[in-house]
C-alpha positions as a Markdown table, in Angstrom:
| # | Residue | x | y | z |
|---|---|---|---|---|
| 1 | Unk | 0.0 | 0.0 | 0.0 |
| 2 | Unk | 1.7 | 3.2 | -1.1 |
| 3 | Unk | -0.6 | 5.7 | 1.1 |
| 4 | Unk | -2.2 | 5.2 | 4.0 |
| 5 | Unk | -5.9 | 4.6 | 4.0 |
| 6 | Unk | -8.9 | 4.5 | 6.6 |
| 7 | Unk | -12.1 | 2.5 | 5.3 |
| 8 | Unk | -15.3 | 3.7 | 7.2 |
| 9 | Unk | -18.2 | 1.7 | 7.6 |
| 10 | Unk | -21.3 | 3.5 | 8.3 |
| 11 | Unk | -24.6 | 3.3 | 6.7 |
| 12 | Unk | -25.9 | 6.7 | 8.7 |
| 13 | Unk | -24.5 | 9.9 | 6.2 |
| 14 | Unk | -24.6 | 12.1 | 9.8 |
| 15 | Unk | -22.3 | 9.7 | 11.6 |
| 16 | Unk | -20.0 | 8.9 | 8.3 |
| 17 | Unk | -19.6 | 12.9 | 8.2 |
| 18 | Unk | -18.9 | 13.3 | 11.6 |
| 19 | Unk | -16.5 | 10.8 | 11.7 |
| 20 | Unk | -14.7 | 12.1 | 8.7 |
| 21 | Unk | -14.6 | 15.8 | 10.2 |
| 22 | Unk | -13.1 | 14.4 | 13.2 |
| 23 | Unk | -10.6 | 12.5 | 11.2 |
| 24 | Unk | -9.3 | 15.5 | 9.7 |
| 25 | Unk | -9.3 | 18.0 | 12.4 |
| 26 | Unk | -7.3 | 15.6 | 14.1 |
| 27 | Unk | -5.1 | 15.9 | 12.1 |
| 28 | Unk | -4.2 | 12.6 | 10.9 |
| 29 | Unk | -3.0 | 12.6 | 7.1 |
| 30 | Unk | -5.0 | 9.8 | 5.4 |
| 31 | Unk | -7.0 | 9.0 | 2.2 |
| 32 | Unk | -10.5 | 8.0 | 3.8 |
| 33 | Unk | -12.6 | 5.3 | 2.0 |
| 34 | Unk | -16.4 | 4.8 | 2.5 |
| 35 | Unk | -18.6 | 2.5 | 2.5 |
| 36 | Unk | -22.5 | 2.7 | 3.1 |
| 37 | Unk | -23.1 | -0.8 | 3.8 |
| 38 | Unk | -21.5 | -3.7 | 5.3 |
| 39 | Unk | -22.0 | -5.4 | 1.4 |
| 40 | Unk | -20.1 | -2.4 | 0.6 |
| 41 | Unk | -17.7 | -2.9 | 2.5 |
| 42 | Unk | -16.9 | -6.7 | 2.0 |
| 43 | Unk | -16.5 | -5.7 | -1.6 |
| 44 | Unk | -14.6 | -3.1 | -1.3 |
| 45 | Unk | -12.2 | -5.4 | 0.9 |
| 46 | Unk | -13.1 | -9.0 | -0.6 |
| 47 | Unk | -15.1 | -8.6 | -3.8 |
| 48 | Unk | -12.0 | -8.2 | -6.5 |
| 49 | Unk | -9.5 | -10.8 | -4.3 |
| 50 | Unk | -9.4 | -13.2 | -6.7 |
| 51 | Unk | -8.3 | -10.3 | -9.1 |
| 52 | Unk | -4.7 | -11.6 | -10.6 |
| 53 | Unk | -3.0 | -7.7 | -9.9 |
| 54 | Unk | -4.0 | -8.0 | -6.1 |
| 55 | Unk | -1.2 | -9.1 | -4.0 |
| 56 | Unk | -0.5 | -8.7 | -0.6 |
| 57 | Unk | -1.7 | -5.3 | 1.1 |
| 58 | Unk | -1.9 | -3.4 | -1.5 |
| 59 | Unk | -5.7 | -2.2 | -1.6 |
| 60 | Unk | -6.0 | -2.8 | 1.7 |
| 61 | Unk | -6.7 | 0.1 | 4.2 |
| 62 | Unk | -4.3 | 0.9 | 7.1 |
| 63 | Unk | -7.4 | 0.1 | 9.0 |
| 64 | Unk | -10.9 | -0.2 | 8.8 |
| 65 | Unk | -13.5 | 1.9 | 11.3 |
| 66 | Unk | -17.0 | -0.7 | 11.5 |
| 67 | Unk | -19.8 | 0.3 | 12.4 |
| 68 | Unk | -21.9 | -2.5 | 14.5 |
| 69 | Unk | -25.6 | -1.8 | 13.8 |
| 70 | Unk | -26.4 | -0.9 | 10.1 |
| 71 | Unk | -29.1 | -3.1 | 7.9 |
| 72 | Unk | -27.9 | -6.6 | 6.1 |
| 73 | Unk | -24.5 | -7.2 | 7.0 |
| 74 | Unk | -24.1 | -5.4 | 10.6 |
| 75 | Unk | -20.4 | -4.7 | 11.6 |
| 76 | Unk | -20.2 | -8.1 | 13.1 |
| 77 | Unk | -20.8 | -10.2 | 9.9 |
| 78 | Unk | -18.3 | -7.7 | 8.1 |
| 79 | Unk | -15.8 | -8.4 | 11.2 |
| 80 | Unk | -16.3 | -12.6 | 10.8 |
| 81 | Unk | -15.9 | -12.1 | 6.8 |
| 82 | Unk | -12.7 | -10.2 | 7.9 |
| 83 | Unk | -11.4 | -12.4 | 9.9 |
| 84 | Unk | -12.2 | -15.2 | 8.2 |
| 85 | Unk | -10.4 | -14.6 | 4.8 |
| 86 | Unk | -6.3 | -14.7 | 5.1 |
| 87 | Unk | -5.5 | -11.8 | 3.2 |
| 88 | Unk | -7.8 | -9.4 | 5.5 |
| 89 | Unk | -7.4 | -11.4 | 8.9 |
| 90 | Unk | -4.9 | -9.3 | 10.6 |
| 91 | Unk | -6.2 | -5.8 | 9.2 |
| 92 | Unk | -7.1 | -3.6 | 12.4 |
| 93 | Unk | -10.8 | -3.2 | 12.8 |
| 94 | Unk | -12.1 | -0.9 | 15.1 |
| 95 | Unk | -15.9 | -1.1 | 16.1 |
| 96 | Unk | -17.2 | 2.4 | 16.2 |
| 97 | Unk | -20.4 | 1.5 | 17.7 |
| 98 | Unk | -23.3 | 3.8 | 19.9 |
| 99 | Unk | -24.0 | 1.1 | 21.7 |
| 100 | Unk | -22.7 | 0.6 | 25.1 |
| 101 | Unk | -24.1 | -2.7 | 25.8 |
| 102 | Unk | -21.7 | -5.3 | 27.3 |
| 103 | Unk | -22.8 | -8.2 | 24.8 |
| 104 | Unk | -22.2 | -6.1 | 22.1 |
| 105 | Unk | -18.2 | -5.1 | 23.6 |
| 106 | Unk | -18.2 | -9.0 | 24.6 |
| 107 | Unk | -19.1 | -10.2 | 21.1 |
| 108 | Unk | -17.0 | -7.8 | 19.2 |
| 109 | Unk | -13.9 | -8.9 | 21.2 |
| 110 | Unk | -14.7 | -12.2 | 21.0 |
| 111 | Unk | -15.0 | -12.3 | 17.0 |
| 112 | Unk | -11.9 | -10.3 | 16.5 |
| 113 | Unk | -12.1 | -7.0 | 16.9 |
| 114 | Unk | -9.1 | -5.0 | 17.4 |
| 115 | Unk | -11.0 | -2.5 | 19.9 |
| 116 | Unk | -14.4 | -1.2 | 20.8 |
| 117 | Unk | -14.6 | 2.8 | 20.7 |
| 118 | Unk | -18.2 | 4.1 | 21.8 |
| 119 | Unk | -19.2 | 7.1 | 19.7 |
| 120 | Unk | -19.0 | 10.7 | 21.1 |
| 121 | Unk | -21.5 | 13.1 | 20.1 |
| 122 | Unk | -19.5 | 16.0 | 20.7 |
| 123 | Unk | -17.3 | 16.6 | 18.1 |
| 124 | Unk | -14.4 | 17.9 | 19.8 |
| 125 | Unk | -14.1 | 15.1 | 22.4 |
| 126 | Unk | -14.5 | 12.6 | 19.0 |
| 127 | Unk | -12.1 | 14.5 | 17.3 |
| 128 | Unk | -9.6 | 13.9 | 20.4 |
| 129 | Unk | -10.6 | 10.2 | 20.6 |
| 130 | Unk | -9.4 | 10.2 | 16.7 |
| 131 | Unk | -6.4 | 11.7 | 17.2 |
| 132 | Unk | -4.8 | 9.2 | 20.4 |
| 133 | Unk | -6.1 | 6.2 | 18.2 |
| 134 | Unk | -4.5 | 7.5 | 15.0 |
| 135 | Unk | -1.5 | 7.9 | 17.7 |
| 136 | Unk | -2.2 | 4.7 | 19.0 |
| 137 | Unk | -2.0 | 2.6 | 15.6 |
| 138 | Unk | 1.0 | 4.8 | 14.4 |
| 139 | Unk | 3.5 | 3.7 | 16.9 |
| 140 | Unk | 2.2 | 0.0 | 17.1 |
| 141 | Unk | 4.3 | -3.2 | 15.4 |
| 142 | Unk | 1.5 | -3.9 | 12.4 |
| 143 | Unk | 1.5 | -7.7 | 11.9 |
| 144 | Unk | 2.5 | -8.7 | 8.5 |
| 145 | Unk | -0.1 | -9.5 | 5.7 |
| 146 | Unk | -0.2 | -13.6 | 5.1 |
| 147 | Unk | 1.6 | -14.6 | 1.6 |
| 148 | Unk | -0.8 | -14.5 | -1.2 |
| 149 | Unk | -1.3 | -18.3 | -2.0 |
């Protein structure tokens, strides 16, 4: 991957916007991908795999932000379609979820999410929330992506 990339998953156009304007008054340097849907979203990140140019990370974002209740595929489908493909099984996933309900937390952990990041409302605490995870994943050893079979 030459640049780095965020993929957001939100099927609400307020929340996708929000999250974007908190993205970049953060401050973090980044193309941002969207996707409306969680169908959207496993094409995005699995639709053209079996593509012959496709190797390794290179169309993959530096990390995905999933959002866990949206119509068809929620954020948890998405997250076990993630995990369960080799090419996209180590990509960070971070839910971005309103819900603060311990199953939820529970099962995002338990199918592989990276972390679990309830949504602010205000803007400028968001915005901060933004900037110490973009700080966080900056400084963190990325695992490698699996050899294309």
């Amino acid at each position: 991957m030459n640049k780095k990339s965020i993929l957001i998953v939100d099927d609400s156009d307020a929340e996708m916007a929000l999250t974007m304007r908190a993205i970049k008054k953060s401050g973090i340097k980044a193309d941002m991908m969207v996707a409306h849907s969680g169908y959207e979203a496993l094409d995005m990140l699995l639709g053209a795999a079996e593509d012959e140019g496709r190797k390794g990370d290179e169309q993959l974002p530096w990390i995905v932000l999933l959002d866990l209740r949206m119509p068809g595929v929620d954020g948890l489908g998405v997250l076990r379609r993630i995990r369960a493909e080799e090419r996209t099984r180590r990509l960070p996933v971070i839910i971005l979820s309103s819900s603060d309900e311990l199953s939820d937390v529970g099962a995002c952990y338990d199918t592989g999410a990276n972390s679990y990041i309830r949504k602010r409302v205000d803007l400028i605490d968001f915005t901060e929330t933004m900037r110490i995870l973009h700080t966080y994943w900056d400084i963190t050893e990325r695992p490698p992506v699996p050899a294309s079979s």
